[in-house]
N, C-alpha and C positions, 0 to 999 in steps of 0.2 A: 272728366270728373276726377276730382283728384283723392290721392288714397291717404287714409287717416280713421282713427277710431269714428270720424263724422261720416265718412263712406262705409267703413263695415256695417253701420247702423241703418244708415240707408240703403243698403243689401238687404238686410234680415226685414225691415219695415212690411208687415201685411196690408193695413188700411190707410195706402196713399190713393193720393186723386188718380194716378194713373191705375193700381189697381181694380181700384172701384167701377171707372169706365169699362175697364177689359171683363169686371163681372159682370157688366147690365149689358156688355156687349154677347157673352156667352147666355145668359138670362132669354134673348131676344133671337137666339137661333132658334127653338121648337114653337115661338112664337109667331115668327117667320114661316116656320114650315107649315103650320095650320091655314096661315092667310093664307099662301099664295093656292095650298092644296083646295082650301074652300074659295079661293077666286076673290079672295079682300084682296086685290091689287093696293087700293091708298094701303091700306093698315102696312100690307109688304114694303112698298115704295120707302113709306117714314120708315122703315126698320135698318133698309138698306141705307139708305142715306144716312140713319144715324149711327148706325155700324162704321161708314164710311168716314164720317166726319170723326165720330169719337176716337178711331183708330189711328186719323192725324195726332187727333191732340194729346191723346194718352203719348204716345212715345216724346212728343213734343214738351209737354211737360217734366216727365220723366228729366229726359235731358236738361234742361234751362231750369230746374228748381234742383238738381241733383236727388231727384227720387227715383235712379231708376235700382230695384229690386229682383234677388230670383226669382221672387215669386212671379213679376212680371216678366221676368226673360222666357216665363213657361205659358204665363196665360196669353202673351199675347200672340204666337204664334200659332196658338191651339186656337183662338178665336179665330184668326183667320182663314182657320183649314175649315172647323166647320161652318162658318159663313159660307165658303167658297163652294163646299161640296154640297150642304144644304140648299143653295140656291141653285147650280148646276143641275140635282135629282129632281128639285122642284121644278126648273124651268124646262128641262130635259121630260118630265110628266107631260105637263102642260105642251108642248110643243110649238115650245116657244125656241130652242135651239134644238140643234140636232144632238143625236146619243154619241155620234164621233167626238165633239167637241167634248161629253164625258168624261169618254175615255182615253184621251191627248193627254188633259189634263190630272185624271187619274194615273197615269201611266209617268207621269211625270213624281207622282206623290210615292209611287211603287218604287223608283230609281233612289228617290230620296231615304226613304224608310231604310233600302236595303245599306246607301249608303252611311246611315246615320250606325247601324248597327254592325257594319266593318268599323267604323270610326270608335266603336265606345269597344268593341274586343280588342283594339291595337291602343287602348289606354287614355282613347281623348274622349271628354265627354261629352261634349257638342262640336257643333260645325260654324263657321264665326257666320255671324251676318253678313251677305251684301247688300249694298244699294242697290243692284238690280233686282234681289227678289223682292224687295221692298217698295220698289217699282211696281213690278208685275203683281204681286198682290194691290195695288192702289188701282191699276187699270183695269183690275178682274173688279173688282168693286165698285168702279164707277161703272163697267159697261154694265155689269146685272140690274139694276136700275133703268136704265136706259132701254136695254131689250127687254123689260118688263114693259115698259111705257112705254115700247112699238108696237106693241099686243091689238091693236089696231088701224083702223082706214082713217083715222081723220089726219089735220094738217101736223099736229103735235108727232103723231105717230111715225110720220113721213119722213120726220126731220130727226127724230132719235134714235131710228132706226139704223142709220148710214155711221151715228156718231156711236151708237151701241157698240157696231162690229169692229169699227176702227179702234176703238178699247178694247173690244174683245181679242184683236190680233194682236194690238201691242203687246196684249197679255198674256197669250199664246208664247208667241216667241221670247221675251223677255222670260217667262215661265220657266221656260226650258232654258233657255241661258243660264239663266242661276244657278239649275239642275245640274247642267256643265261646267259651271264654276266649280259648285262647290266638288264635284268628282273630281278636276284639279287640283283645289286644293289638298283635298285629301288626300291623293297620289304623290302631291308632293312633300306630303308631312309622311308619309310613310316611307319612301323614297330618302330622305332626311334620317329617317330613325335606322334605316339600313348602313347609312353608311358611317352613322356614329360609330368612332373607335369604342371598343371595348375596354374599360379598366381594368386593370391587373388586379388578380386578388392577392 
């Protein structure tokens, strides 16, 4: 994206398409939670799946029209957590996964928090993106879907079931990867700031 009075603008912009996706994607968390809690499997499924797909194209856009915004550097990551956790408690209810798998990935949101909150006391205000968490959020999205629609014995369920967890673990450990990463980086920007000379007053 390139920087210019046309970029600042596109920073501040509220009501972009990518935006807009990332609200009806926030919109569709508590409506998620009702389904899968009263056992609307379709209504869940379409949620996830359009949580999934919208989450491609929001950032997708963003980039290739140059609409990407603060307001979107904050909604979209906050959609993804409570997608992510939302479906976790909910499928985690249902027992449909196990409570370990909760709290892996919980324990992963603990390490981030705490790291996000050394990072903004030592004067940075976020942690940059990687493609790996960006990764692993795509794979936690596609398996929820998936282990929803194992939730039974017939042939369907036999077969998404294998492809559920194989998303589920790439999500797992990329998850944590990120979590790794970004504690690197961090390390080393601060690491950095230690060893900047001091100027003479």
């Amino acid at each position: 994206m390139t920087n210019g009075p046309g970029a600042e603008q596109a920073a501040d912009r509220v009501w972009t398409i990518p935006n807009v996706l990332s609200m009806l994607r926030l919109v569709g968390v508590p409506v998620f939670l009702w389904a899968i809690l009263e056992h609307d499997d379709t209504l869940a499924l379409l949620i996830l799946m359009g949580s999934g797909i919208s989450d491609y194209l929001d950032g997708k856009i963003a980039r290739r029209f140059g609409l990407v915004s603060q307001l979107g550097a904050v909604l979209d990551p906050v959609a993804d957590r409570l997608y992510i956790l939302s479906t976790l408690l909910g499928l985690a209810w249902r027992e449909i996964i196990p409570w370990w798998l909760v709290a892996v990935l919980l324990a992963r949101e603990v390490l981030l928090t705490i790291l996000l909150l050394i990072a903004r006391t030592k004067g940075l205000r976020e942690m940059p993106v990687h493609f790996v968490g960006k990764a692993a959020t795509f794979n936690l999205l596609y398996a929820f879907p998936l282990l929803l629609l194992a939730d039974g014995d017939g042939t369907l369920a036999s077969i998404a079931r294998p492809v559920g967890w194989g998303f589920a673990w790439w999500g797992i450990v990329l998850y944590w990867l990120a979590g790794l990463m970004y504690a690197a980086s961090l390390r080393r920007y601060l690491r950095a700031r230690t060893l900047q000379p001091v100027s003479p007053t």
